[in-house]
N, C-alpha and C positions, 0 to 999 in steps of 0.2 A: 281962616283969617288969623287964628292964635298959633297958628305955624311958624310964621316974620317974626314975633316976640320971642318964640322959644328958641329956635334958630340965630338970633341978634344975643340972646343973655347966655348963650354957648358961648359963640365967637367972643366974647365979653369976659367969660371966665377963661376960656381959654389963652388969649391975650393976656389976662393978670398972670397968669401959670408963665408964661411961656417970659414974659417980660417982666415981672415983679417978681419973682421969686425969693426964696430966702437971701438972704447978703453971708458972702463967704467971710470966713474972717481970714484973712490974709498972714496975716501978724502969728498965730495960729496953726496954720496951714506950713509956712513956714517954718517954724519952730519945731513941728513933727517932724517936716521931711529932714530938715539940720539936725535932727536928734542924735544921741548918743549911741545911734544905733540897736538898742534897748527900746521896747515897750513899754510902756508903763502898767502895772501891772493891776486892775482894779480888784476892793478886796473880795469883793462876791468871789471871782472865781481862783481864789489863789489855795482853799481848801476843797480836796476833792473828797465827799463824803460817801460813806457806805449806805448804800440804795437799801442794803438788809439789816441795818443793824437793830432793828427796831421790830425784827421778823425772829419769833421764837423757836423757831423751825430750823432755823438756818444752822445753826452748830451741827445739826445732824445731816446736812447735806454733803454728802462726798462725791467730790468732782471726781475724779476716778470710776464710779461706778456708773457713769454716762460710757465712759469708753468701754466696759469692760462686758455691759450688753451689747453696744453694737457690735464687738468683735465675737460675739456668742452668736446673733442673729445670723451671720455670716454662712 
């Protein structure tokens, strides 16, 4: 019997989804695609920072000596 309920508060939500949705902003939407052709730039990602710089180790790493085993293992 609580099959009809659970099945009716689907269709219910799924109805709000499908017909309520968020509202576009037009005005908005607009304004991007007429843009300057330019992004605008947010400032989180506009510094790209070193993943090692905080790693004591890393000055003694030499990229070079990845290549220079493989071409020994060879």
């Amino acid at each position: 019997m609580g099959r009809g309920r659970a099945k009716a508060k689907q269709t219910k939500v799924a109805r709000a989804l499908k017909y309520g949705g968020p509202q576009t902003d037009l005005d908005r939407l607009q304004a991007e695609l007429a843009g300057s052709g330019e992004a605008p730039l947010d400032g989180h990602y506009d510094v790209v920072e070193d993943p090692y710089a905080d790693d004591p180790y890393a000055k003694y790493y030499d990229e070079n000596d990845d290549e220079d085993d493989e071409s020994q293992a060879r």
